[in-house]
Backbone as numpy.savetxt, mean C-alpha at the origin, in Angstrom:
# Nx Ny Nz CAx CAy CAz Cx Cy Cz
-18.54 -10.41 -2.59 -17.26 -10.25 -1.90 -17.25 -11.16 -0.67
-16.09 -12.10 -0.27 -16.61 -12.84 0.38 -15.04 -12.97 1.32
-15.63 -11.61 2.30 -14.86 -11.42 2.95 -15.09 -11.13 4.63
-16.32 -11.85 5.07 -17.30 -12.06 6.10 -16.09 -11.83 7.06
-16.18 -11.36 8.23 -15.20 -11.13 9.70 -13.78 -10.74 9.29
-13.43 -9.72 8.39 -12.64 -8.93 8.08 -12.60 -7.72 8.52
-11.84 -7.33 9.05 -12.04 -5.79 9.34 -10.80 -5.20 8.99
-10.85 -3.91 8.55 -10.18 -2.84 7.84 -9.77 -1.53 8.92
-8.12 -2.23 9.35 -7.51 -1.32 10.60 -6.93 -0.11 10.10
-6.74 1.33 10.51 -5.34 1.71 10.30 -4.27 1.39 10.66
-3.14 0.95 10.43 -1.59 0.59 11.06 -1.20 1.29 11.97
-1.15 0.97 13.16 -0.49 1.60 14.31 0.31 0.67 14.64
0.87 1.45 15.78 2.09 0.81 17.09 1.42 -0.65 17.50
0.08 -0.89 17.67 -0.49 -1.48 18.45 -0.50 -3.00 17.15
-0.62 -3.03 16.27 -0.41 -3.80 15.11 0.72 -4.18 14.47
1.80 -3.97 15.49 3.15 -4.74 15.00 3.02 -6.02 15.27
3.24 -7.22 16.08 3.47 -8.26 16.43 2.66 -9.29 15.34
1.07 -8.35 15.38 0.64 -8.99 14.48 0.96 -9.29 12.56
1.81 -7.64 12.42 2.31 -7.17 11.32 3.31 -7.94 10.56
4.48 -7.85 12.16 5.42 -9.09 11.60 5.63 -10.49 11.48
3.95 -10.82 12.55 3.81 -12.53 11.85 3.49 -12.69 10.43
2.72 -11.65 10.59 2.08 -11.91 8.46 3.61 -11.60 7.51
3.97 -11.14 7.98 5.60 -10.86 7.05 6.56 -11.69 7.16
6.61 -12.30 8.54 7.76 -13.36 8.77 7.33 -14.60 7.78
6.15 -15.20 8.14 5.18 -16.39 7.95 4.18 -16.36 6.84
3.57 -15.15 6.54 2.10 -15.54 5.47 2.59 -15.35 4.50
2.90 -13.30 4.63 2.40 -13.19 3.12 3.31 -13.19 2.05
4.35 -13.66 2.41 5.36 -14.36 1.00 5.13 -16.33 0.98
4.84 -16.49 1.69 4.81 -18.28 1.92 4.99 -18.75 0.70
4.36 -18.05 -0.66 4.63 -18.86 -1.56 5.46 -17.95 -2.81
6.10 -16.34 -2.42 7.21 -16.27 -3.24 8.09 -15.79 -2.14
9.12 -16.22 -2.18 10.07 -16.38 -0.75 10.86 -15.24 -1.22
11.08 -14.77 -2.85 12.32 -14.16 -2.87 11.71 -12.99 -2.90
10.65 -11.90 -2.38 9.98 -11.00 -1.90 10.01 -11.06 -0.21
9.95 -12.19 0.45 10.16 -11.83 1.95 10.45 -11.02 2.96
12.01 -10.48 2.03 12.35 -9.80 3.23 13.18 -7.99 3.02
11.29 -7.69 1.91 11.16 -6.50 2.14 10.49 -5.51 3.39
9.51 -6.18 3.72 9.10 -5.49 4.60 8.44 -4.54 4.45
7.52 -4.31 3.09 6.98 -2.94 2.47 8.02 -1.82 3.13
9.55 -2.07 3.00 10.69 -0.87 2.80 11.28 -0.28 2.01
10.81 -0.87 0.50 11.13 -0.56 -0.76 10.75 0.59 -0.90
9.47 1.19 -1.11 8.65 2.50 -1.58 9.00 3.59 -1.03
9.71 3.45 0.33 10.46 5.04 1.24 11.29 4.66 1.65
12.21 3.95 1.07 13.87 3.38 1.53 14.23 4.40 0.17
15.17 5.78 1.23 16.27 6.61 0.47 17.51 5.96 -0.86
16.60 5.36 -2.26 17.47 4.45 -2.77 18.60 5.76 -3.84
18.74 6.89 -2.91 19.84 7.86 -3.72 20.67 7.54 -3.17
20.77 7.20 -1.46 21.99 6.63 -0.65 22.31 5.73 -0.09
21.17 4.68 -1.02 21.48 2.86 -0.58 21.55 2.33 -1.58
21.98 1.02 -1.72 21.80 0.51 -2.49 20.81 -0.55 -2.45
19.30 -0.85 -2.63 18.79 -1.78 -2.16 19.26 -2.86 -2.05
19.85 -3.27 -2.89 20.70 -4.92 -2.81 21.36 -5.23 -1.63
21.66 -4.64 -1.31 22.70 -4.48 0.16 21.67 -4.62 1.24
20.23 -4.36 1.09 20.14 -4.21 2.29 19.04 -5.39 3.08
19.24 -6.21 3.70 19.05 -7.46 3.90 17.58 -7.57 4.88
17.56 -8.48 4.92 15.89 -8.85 5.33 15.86 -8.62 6.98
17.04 -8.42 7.69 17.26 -8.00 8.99 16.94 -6.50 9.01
17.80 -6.11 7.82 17.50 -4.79 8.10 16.27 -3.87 7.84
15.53 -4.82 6.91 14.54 -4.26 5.92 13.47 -3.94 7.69
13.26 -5.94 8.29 12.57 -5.47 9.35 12.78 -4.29 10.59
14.24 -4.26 10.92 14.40 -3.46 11.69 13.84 -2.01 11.72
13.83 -1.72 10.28 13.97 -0.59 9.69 11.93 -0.04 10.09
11.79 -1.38 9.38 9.90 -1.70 9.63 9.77 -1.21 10.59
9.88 -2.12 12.26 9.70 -1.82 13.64 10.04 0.02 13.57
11.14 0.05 13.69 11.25 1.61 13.66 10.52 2.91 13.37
10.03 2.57 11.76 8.95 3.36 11.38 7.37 3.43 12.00
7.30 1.65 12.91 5.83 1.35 13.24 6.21 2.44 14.53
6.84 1.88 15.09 6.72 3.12 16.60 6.89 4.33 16.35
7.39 4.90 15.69 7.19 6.43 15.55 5.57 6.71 14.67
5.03 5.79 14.21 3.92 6.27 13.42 4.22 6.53 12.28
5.22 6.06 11.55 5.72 6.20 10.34 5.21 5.36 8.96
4.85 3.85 9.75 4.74 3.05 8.72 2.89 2.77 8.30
2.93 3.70 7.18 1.48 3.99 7.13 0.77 3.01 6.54
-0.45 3.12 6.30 -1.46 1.90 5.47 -2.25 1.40 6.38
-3.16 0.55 5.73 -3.99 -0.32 6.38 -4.02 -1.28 6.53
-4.67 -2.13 7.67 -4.13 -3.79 7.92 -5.33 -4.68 7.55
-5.52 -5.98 7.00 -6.58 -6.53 6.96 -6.81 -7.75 8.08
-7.55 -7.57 9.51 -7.31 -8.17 10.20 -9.09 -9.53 10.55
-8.25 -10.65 10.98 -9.63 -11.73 10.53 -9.92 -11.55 11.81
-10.74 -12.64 12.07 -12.00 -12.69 13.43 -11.08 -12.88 14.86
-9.54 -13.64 14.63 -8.89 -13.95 15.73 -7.93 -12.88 16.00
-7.53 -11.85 14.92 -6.34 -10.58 15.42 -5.61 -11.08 14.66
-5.59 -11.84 13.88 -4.35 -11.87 12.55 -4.70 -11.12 11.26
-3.30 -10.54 11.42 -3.28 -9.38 10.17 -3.22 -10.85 8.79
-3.80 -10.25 7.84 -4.34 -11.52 6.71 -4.14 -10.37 5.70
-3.97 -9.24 5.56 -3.50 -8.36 4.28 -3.54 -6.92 4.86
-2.58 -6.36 3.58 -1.92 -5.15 3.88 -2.09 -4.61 2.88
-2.31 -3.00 2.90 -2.22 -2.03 1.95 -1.06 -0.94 2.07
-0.29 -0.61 1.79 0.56 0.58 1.97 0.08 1.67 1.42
-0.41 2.67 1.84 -0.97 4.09 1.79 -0.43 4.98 3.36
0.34 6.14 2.39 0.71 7.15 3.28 0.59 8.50 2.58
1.74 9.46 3.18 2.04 10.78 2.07 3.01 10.79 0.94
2.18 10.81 0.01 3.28 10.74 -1.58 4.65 11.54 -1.17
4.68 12.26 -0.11 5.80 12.44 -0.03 7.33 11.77 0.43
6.86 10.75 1.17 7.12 9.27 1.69 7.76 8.57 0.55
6.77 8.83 -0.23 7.27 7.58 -1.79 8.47 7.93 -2.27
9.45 7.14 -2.93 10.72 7.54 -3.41 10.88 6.98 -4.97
9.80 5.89 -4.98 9.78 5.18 -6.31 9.35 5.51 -7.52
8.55 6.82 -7.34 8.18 7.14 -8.69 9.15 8.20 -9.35
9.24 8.68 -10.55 9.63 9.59 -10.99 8.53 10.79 -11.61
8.06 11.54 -10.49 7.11 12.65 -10.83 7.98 14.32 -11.60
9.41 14.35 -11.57 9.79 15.14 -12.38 9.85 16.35 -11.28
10.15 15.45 -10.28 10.38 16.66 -8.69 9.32 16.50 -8.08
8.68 17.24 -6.96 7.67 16.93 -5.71 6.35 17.39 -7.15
5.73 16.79 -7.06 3.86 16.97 -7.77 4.37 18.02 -6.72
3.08 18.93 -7.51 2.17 20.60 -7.41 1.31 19.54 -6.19
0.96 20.25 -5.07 0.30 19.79 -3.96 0.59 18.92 -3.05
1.90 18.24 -3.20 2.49 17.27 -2.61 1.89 16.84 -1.07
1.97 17.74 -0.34 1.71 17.61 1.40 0.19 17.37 1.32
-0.47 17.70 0.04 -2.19 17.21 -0.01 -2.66 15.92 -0.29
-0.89 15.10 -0.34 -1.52 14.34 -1.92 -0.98 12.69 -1.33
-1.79 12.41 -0.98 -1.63 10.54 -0.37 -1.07 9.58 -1.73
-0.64 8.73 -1.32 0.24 7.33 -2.31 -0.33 6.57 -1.84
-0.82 5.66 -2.67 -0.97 4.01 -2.36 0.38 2.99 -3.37
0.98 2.34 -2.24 2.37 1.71 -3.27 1.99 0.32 -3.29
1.04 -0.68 -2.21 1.73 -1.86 -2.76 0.41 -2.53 -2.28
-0.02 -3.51 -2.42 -1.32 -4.72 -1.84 -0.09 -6.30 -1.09
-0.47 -6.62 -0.04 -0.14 -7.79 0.10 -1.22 -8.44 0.44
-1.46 -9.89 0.06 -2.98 -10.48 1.00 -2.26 -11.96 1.07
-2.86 -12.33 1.95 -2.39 -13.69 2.83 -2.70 -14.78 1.59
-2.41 -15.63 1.02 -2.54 -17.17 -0.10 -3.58 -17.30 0.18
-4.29 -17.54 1.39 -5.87 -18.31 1.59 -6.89 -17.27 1.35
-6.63 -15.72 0.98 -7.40 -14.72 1.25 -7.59 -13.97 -0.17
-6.69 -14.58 -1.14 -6.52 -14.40 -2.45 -7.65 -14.83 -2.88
-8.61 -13.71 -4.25 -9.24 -13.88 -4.82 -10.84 -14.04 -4.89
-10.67 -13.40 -3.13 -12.03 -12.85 -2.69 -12.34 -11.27 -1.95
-11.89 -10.59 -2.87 -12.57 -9.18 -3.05 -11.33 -8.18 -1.47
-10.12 -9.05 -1.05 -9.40 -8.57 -0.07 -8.75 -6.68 -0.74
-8.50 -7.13 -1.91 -7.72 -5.79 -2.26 -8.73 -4.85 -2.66
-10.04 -5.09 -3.12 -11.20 -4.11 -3.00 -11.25 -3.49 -1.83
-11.15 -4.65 -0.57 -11.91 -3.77 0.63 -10.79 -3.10 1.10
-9.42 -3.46 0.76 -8.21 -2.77 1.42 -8.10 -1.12 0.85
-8.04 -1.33 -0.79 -8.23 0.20 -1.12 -9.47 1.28 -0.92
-10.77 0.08 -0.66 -11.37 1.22 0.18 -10.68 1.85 1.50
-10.70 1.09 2.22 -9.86 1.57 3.31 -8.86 2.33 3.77
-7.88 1.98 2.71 -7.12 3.03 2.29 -7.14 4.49 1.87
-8.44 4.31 1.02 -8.71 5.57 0.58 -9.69 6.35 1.75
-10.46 5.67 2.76 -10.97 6.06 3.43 -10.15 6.63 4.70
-8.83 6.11 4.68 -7.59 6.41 5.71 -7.54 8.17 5.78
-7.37 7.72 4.29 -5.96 9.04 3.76 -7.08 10.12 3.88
-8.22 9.95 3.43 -9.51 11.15 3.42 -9.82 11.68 5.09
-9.62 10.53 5.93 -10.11 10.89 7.42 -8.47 12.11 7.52
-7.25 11.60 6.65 -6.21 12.07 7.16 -6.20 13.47 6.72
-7.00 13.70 6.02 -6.76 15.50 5.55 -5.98 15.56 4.01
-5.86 14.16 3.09 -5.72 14.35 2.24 -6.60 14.95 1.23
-6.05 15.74 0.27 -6.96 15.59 -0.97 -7.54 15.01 -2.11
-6.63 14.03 -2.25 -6.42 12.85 -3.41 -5.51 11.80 -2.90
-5.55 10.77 -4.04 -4.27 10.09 -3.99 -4.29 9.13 -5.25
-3.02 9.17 -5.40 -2.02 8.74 -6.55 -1.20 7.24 -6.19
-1.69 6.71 -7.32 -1.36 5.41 -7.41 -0.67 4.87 -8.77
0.07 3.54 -9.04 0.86 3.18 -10.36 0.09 1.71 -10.59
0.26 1.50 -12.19 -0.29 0.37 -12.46 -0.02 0.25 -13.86
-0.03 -1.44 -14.38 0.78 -1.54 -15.69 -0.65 -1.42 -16.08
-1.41 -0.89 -17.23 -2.66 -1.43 -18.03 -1.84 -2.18 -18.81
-2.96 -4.07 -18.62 -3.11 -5.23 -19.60 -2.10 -6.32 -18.54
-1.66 -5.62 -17.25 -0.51 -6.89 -16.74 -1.57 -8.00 -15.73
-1.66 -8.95 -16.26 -2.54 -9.69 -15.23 -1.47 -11.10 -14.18
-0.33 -10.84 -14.20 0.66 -11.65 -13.39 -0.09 -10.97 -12.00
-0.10 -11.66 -10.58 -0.59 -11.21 -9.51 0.78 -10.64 -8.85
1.94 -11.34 -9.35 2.76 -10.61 -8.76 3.43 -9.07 -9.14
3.40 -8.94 -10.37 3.67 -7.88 -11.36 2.28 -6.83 -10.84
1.06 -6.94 -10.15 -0.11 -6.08 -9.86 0.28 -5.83 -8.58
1.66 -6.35 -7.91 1.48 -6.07 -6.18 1.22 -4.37 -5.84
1.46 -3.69 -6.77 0.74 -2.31 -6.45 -0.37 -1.84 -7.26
-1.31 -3.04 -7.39 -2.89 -2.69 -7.66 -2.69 -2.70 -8.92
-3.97 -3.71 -9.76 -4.14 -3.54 -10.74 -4.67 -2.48 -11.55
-4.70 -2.44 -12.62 -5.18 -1.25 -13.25 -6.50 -1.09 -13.05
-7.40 -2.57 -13.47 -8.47 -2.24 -13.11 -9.09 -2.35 -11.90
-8.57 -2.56 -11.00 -8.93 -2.59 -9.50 -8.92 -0.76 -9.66
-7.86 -0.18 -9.75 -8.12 1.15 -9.56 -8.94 1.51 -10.18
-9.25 1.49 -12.16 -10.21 2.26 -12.62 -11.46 1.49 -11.80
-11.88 0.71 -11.39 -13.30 0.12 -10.63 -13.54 1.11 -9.70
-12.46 1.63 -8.80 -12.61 2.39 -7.62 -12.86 3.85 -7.96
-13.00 4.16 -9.34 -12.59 5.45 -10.01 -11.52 6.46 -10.32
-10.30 5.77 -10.19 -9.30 6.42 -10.29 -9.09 6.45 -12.20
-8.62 7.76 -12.42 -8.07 8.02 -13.75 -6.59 8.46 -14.05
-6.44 7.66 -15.12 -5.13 8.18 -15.45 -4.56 9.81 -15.52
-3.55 9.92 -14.87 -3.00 11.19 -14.34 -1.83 11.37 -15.35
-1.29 10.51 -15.36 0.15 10.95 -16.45 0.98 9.05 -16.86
1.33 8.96 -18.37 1.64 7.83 -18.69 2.95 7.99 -18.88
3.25 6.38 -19.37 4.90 6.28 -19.58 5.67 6.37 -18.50
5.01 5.89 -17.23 6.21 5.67 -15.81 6.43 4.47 -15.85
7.59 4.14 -16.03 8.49 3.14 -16.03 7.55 1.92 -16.22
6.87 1.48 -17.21 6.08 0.83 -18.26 4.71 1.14 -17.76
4.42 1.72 -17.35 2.62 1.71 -16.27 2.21 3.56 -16.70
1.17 3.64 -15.48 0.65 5.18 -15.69 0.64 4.77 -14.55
0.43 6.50 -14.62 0.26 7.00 -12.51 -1.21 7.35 -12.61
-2.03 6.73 -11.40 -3.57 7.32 -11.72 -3.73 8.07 -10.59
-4.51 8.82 -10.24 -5.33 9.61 -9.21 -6.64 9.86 -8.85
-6.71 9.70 -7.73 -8.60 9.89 -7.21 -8.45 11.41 -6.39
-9.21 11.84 -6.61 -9.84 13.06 -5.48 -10.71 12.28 -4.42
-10.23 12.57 -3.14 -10.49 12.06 -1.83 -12.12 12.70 -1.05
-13.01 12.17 -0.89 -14.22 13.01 -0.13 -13.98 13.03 1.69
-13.63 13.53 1.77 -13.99 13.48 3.50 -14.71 12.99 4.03
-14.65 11.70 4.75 -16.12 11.40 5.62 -16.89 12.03 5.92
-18.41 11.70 5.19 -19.05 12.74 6.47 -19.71 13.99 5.58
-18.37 14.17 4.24 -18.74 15.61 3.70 -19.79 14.96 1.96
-20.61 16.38 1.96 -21.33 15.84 1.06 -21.27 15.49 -0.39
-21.42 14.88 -0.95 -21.08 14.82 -2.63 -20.73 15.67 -3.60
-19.42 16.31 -4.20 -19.72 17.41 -4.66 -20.81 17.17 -6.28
């Protein structure tokens, strides 16, 4: 893994400026017509918007907003100088709006989401989204989750079609399929250990 002077932040208040250079500038640089989401897709209320409508001004605004209240969850991948270089989105599945679980999952307020990977062009293809979903998963476990639930096509190897984790990136990490046939993919799930706590 060759990801030497990386470090693996949680997203706070304190990681905006850096947040929205990687969003303004990196991490679309080379597909532009993704830009100007803003990881706002996955908990943007799409029963009373219409995403199309809602523009790359607003997507950020919307961003900033959630960062200061502590809203906009996940982890940051930050290099040796303070530039964020990749992103994970992990919060509470309750947050998520994109899946169709058939009403709130049994445990919901226990139960963490991971929705999306971004990593910077130069940072592609050396082990960034390994160390991010550790991190992630190490987030959500410090957070008092119990698990967490993630989506993925099995057999899609487009990098853009994997922006919410490949299949086998998850089964590597141990996640198993939880329930199939979501909107062409499966939903997988890990049970979360607590730092600290011992192996069951």
């Amino acid at each position: 893994m060759d990801n030497q002077g990386i470090s693996i932040q949680p997203m706070a208040p304190a990681w905006q400026a850096a947040w929205l250079d990687f969003f303004d500038h990196v991490a679309f640089a080379d597909n532009p017509r993704w830009a100007g989401c803003y990881c706002q897709f996955p908990t943007a209320d799409h029963q009373a918007i219409d995403w199309k409508d809602c523009s790359a001004a607003d997507n950020r605004a919307r961003a900033c907003t959630r960062i200061g209240a502590g809203h906009q969850h996940g982890v940051v991948a930050v290099d040796e100088g303070g530039r964020v270089v990749g992103w994970c989105h992990a919060g509470p599945r309750a947050d998520v709006t994109i899946w169709d679980d058939e009403g709130d999952p049994a445990g919901a307020s226990r139960l963490g989401a991971i929705t999306c990977f971004v990593v910077a062009p130069g940072w592609r293809g050396r082990g960034m989204s390994q160390a991010l979903l550790r991190g992630a998963c190490d987030q959500l476990a410090a957070e008092g989750f119990e698990a967490v639930q993630a989506w993925a096509r099995p057999g899609e190897t487009s990098p853009t079609a994997n922006h919410a984790g490949s299949f086998t990136l998850y089964q590597r990490a141990g996640f198993t399929v939880w329930r199939d046939g979501v909107d062409g993919g499966v939903l997988l799930r890990l049970r979360l250990q607590r730092p600290g706590a011992p192996a069951p």
